[in-house]
LUMNUSE-119571 format. One line per 8 residues: number of its first residue (from 1); for each residue x, y, z of C-alpha. Coordinates in steps of 0.1 Angstrom, whole numbers, padded with zeros to 4 digits. Example, Ala and Ser with C-alpha at 12.3 -4.5 7.8 and 13.67 -1.06 7.14 Angstrom:
REM residues 2
1> 0123/-0045/0078 | 0137/-0011/0071 .
REM end
This chain:
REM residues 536
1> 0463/0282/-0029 | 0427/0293/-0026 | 0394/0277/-0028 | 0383/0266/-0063 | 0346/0272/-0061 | 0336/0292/-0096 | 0359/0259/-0112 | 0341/0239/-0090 .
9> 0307/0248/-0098 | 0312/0253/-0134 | 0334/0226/-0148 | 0332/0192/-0157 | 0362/0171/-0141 | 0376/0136/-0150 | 0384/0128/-0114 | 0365/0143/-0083 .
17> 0381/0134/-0050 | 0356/0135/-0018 | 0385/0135/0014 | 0414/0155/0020 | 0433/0133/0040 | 0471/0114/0028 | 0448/0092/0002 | 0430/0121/-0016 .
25> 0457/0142/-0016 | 0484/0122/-0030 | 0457/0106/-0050 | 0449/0142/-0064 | 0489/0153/-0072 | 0491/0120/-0091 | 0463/0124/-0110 | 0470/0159/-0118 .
33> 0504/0151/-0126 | 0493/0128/-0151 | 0474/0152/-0169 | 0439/0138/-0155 | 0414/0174/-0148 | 0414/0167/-0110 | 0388/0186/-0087 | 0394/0176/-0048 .
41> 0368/0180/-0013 | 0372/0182/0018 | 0345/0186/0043 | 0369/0201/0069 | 0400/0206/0069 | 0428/0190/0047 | 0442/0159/0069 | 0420/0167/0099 .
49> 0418/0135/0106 | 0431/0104/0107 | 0463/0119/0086 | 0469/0141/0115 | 0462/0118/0147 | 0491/0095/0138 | 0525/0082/0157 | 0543/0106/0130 .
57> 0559/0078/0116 | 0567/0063/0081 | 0578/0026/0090 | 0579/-0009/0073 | 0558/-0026/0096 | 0578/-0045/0117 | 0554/-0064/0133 | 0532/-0071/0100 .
65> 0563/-0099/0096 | 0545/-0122/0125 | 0517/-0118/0104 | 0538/-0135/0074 | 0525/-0100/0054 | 0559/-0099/0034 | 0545/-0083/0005 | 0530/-0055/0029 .
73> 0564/-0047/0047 | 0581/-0048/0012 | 0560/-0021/-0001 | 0560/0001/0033 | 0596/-0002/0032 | 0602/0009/-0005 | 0575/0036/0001 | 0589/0046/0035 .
81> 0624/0054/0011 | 0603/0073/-0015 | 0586/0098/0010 | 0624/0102/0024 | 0630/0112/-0013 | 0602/0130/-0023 | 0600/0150/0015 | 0633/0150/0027 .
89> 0626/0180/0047 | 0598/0164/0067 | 0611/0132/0073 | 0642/0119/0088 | 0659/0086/0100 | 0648/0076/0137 | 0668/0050/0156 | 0644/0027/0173 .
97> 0658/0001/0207 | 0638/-0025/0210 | 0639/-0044/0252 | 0647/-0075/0256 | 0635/-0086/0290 | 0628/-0127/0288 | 0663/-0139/0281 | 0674/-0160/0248 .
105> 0643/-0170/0230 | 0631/-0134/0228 | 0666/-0121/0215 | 0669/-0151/0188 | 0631/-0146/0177 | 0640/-0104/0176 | 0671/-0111/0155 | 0652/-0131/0130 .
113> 0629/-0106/0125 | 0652/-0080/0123 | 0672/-0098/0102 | 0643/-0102/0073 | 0635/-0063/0080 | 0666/-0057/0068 | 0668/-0079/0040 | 0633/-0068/0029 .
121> 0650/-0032/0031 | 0684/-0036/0013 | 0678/-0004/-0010 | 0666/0014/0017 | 0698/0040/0015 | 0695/0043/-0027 | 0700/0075/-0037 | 0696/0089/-0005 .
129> 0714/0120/0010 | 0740/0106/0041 | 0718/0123/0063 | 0689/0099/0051 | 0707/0068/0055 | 0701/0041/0074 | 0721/0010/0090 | 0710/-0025/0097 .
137> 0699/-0035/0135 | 0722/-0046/0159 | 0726/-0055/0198 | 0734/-0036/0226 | 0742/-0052/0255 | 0724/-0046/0292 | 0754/-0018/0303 | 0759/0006/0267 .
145> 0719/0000/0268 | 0713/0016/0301 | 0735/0036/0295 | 0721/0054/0265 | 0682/0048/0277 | 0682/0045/0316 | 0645/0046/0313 | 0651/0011/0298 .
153> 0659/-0007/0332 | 0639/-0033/0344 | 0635/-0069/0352 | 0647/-0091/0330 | 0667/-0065/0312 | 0694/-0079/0293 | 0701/-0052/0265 | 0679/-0041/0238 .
161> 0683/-0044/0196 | 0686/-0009/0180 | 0670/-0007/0143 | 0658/0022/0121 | 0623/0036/0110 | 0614/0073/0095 | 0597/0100/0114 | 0578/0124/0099 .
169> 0583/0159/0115 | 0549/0176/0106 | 0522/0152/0087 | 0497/0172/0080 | 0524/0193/0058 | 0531/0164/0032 | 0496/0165/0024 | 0494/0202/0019 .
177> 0523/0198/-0002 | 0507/0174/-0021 | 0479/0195/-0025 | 0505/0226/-0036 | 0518/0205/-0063 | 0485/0191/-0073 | 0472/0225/-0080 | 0503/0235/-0102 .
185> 0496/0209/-0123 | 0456/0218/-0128 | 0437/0207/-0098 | 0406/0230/-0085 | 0404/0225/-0049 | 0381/0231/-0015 | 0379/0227/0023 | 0355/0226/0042 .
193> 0333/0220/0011 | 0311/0188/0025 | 0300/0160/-0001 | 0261/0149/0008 | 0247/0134/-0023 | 0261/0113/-0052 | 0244/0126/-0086 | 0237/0097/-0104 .
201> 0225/0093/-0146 | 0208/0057/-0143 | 0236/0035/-0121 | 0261/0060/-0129 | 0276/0084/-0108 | 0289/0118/-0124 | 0300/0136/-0092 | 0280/0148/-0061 .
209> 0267/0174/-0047 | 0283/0198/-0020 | 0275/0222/0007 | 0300/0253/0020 | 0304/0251/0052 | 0316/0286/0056 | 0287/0300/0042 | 0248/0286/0030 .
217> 0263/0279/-0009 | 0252/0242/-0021 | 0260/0236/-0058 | 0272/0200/-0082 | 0304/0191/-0091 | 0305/0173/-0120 | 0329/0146/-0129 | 0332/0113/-0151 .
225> 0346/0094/-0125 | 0342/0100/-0085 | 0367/0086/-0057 | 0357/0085/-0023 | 0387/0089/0002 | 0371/0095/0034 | 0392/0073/0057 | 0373/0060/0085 .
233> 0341/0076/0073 | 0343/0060/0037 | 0318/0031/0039 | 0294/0048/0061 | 0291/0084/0034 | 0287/0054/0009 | 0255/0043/0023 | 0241/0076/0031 .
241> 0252/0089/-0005 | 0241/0057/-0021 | 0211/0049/-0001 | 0222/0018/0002 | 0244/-0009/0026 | 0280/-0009/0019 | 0292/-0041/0006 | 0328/-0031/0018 .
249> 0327/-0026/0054 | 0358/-0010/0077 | 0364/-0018/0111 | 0376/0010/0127 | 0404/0012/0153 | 0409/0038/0180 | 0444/0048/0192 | 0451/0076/0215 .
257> 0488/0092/0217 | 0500/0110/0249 | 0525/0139/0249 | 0550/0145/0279 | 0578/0163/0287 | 0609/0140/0271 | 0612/0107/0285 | 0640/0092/0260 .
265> 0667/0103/0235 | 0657/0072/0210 | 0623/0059/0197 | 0613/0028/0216 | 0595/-0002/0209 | 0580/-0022/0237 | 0562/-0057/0234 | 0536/-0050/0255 .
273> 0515/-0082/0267 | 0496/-0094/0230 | 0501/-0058/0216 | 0531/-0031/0222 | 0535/0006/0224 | 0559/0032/0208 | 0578/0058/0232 | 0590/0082/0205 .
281> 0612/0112/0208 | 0596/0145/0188 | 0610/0179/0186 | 0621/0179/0222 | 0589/0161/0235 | 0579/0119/0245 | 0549/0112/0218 | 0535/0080/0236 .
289> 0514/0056/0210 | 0493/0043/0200 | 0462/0019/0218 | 0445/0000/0194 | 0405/-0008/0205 | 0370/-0011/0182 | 0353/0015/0179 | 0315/0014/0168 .
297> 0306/0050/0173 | 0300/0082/0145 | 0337/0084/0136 | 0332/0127/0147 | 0328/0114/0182 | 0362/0102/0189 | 0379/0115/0218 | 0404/0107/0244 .
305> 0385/0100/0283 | 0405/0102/0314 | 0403/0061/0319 | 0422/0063/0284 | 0451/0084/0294 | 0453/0064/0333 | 0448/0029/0314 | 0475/0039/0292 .
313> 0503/0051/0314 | 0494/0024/0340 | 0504/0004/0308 | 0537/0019/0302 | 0546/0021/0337 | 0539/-0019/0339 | 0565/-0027/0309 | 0586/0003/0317 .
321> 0590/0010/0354 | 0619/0034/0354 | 0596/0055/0336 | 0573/0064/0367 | 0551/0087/0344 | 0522/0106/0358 | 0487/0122/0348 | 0503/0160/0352 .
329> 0533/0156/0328 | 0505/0148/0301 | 0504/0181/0281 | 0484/0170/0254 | 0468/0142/0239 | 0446/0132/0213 | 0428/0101/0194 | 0423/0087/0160 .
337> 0405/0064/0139 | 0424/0038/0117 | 0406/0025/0087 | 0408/-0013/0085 | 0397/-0035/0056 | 0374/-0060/0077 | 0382/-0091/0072 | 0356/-0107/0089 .
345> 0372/-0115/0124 | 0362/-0082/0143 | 0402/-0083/0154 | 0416/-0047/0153 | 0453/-0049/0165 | 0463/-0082/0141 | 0439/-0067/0110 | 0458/-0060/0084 .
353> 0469/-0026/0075 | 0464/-0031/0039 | 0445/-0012/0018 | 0418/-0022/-0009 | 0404/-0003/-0042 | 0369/-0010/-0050 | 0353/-0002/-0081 | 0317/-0005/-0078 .
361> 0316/-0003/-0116 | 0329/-0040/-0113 | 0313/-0052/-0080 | 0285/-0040/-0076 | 0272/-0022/-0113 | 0274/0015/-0100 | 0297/0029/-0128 | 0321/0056/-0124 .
369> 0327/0056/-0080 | 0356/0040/-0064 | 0362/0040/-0033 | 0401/0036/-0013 | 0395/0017/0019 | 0423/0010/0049 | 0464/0017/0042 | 0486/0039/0063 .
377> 0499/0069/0057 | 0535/0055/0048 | 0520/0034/0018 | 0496/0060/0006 | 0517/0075/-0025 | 0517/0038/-0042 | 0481/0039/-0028 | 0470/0069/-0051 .
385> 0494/0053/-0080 | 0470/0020/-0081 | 0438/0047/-0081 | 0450/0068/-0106 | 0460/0036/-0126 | 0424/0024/-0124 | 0409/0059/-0130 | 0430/0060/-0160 .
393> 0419/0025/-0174 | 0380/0030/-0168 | 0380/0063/-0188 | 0399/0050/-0216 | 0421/0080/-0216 | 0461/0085/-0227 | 0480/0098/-0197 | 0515/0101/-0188 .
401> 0535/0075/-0167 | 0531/0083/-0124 | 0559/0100/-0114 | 0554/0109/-0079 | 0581/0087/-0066 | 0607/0103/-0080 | 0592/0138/-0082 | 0599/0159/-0050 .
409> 0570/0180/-0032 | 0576/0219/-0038 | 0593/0220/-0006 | 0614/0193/-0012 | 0633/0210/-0040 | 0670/0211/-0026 | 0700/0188/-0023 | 0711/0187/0016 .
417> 0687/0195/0039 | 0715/0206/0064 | 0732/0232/0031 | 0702/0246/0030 | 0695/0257/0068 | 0730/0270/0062 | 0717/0293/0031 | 0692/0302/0049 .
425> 0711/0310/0079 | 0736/0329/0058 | 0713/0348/0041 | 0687/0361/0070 | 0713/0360/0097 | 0703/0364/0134 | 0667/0350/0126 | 0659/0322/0153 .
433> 0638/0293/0147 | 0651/0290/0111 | 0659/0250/0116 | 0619/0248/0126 | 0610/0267/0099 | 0633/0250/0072 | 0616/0213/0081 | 0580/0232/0078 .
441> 0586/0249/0042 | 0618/0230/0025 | 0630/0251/-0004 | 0596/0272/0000 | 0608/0287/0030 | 0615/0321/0004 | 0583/0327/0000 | 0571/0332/0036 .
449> 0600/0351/0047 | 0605/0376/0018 | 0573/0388/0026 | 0573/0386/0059 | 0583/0416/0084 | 0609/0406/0111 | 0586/0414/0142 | 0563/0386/0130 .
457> 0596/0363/0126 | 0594/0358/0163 | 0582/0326/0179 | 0550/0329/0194 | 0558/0299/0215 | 0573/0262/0225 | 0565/0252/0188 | 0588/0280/0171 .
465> 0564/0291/0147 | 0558/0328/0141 | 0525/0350/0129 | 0542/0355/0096 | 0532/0317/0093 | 0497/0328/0103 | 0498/0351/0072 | 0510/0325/0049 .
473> 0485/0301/0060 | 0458/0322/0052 | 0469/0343/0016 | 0483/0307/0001 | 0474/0277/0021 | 0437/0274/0023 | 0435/0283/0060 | 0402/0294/0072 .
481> 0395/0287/0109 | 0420/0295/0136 | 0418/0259/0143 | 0435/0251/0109 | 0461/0275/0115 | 0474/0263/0149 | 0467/0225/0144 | 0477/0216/0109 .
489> 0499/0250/0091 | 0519/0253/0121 | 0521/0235/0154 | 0511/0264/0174 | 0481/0239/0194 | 0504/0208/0191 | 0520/0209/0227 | 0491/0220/0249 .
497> 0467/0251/0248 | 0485/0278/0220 | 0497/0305/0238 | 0495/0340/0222 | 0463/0327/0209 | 0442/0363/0210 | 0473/0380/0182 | 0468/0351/0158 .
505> 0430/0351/0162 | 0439/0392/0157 | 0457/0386/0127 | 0435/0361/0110 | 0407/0383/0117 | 0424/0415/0102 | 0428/0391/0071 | 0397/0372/0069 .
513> 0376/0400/0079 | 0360/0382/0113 | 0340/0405/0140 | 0349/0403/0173 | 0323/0380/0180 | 0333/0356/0151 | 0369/0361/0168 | 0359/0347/0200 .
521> 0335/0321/0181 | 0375/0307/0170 | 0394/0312/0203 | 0362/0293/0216 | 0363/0265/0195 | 0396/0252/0207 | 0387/0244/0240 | 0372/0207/0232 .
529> 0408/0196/0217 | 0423/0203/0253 | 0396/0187/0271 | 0392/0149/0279 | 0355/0131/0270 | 0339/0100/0284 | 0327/0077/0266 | 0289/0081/0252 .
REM end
């Protein structure tokens, strides 16, 4: 995969995409899939975002049910089942417990709503592999609770449900996968490519003009219809592109995530004061998520501060005392912006996580731009369905049926995902890290280690990714700043500072054809994700 700029510059499209994050990208695959010409942008890096700074998780929404959102949890639930299908090498089963601490009212009012999770879930093991399946909830009394989860104990204690959501082991890789298969099927495709100006022909748009950031290039894509994905940035590039106030306005939500050294075996769910936090085992680490507070600043100015990270584990050292967590077991953090559909009340934690098409063809006589506002990450793929659906009808084209919920990603190509570690092991035997490596590529993992020599097959840290990944990245995935490479095609930056930064600065260099100064330029322009930011 490499950037489509001659197609780009030169073509007309039916479909341009401005936003790379899980909305544009599965909106892209469908659309592509469908026989739509699709062209896609991204002003830096595929899910840089939002789609990254997540709790990793692809869940139903338990707590949408107090909210009486049953259609919501419905389709999160059916969805969560469809990414287990269609990425069954990124996501697996996680067993959640959730406390019970204030006796027989709190149990009978968790067992309802457990109850009608289930119930809303009963084909959430069709077609599924056994090692995708999931049981309903059940109790576990105060000692088998403690027993599994010491870190559970507390006042009050008097066992803890256990129920079952998806985790989802690397994010940003289901939206490059999308992305893969959106560019079989046609797609042209750009990062770091930033949108600035809709080009309009009266009060209709026909695509917008870019700028490159890695270089002074500014050209027009043109395009019969335009979608703008752009997450917590969509309403306000609608007035600046427009010229004009958005009639669809987001609230957006800030939620930080803490990683530590691991603090429990399962997930947990704590009902914390009017709100509640996760405490979620990943790849040998605690992820600790998510806070949920307005934010009213430029969306590029998030960042975690240090009153963040104390208010936070002062928070889950009040509800979970055994826990005793401290400011130097944090290894890394990070913060991001959830879209909301504003409804009007300025409430972030009880807005709805729904998401909402507009097309301003309709509302407000601006033909040919839609814009996708608010959704999650677990109900994106029936997201891009309803886009592509509207696309489809606007243009008055023939196109084929969506198939993306049956379709597997390239990587997800395979039948067991624990027969094909064993292939794999078979077949490149002694090679370490092939488990990793497996849940990062699927049935694509061929392709990065035929070519690869076995000195760069070593693990270059805690992460268990290797330079031939580096390599990869950068001949076939669209990597182009060392920050790509060791946040978002491997997870080289994802448990503190990368070590062995310098030899994959070297070898993206050597590929890319950076100076030394542009090499340090990269190493350089890490430093901000490891450091915490006050407020402005």
């Amino acid at each position: 995969m490499q950037r489509a700029l001659t197609r780009l510059s030169n073509e007309t499209f039916d479909l341009l995409i401005i936003g790379g994050g899980a909305t544009g990208c599965f909106t892209a695959r469908d659309a592509a899939m469908r026989g739509l010409k699709v062209a896609l942008v991204e002003a830096r890096d595929f899910a840089a975002a939002t789609s990254a700074h997540n709790s990793k998780l692809a869940h139903g929404g338990l707590r949408y049910l107090r909210n009486l959102e049953i259609g919501l949890v419905r389709e999160s639930l059916r969805e969560r089942r469809n990414l287990q299908h269609i990425a069954p090498h990124l996501l697996r089963p996680l067993p959640f417990l959730v406390p019970v601490y204030n006796g027989i009212g709190e149990r009978l009012t968790l067992s309802a709503g457990l109850m009608l999770y289930d119930l809303l879930s009963l084909d959430r093991n069709r077609g599924t592999e056994p090692a995708q399946k999931m049981p309903g909830h059940y109790f576990l009394p105060r000692r088998p609770a403690l027993a599994r989860e010491p870190v559970l104990e507390g006042p009050g204690f008097s066992g803890a449900f256990e129920y079952h959501d998806a985790q989802m082991y690397a994010p940003e890789r289901i939206a490059l996968e999308c992305l893969l298969d959106a560019q079989d099927h046609g797609a042209a495709i750009a990062n770091h490519l930033a949108a600035d100006k809709l080009l309009m022909q009266g009060k209709r748009v026909v695509g917008c003009s870019v700028r490159d950031a890695m270089g002074d290039a500014v050209f027009d894509i043109r395009a019969k219809a335009t979608l703008v994905a752009a997450g917590p940035w969509a309403d306000l590039f609608l007035e600046h592109a427009t010229g004009r106030p958005a009639q669809h306005k987001l609230l957006r939500s800030k939620g930080i995530h803490l990683l530590l050294p691991e603090v429990s075996h399962s997930a947990l769910t704590v009902e914390a004061g009017n709100g509640h936090f996760f405490v979620l085992p990943w790849r040998g680490h605690t992820l600790l998520g998510t806070t949920d507070t307005e934010f009213r600043g430029d969306p590029a100015s998030v960042a975690v501060s240090e009153g963040d990270i104390g208010e936070f584990l002062a928070l889950v050292n009040r509800y979970l005392p055994a826990a005793k967590l401290t400011r130097a077991q944090v290894q890394f953090f990070y913060a991001g912006l959830r879209p909301l559909v504003d409804d009007g009340s300025g409430e972030t934690y009880n807005a709805s996580r729904r998401s909402e098409l507009v097309d301003h063809g309709l509302d407000d006589g601006v033909d040919g731009l839609f814009s996708a506002l608010g959704g999650k990450w677990t109900t994106s793929r029936n997201l891009a369905e309803t886009i592509t659906d509207a696309v489809i009808q606007r243009l008055a084209v023939t196109a084929k049926p969506c198939a993306t919920a049956a379709t597997t990603l390239p990587g997800g190509r395979f039948e067991n995902f624990e027969a094909l570690v064993k292939t794999f092991e078979k077949r490149w035997r002694g090679l370490t890290g092939l488990r990793h490596l497996t849940h990062m590529f699927g049935a694509r993992l061929p392709l990065l280690l035929d070519d690869a020599r076995m000195e760069d097959l070593e693990p270059l840290g805690e992460s268990g990714d290797t330079l031939a990944q580096v390599t990869h990245a950068v001949r076939h995935e669209m990597a182009l700043t060392l920050e790509d490479v060791v946040m978002r095609r491997t997870c080289l930056g994802q448990f503190g500072p990368a070590r062995n930064l310098a030899k994959v600065a070297d070898t993206m260099g050597a590929l890319l054809g950076w100076d030394e100064q542009r090499r340090w330029r990269e190493m350089d322009s890490l430093a901000p994700l490891y450091q915490t930011r006050e407020a402005a």
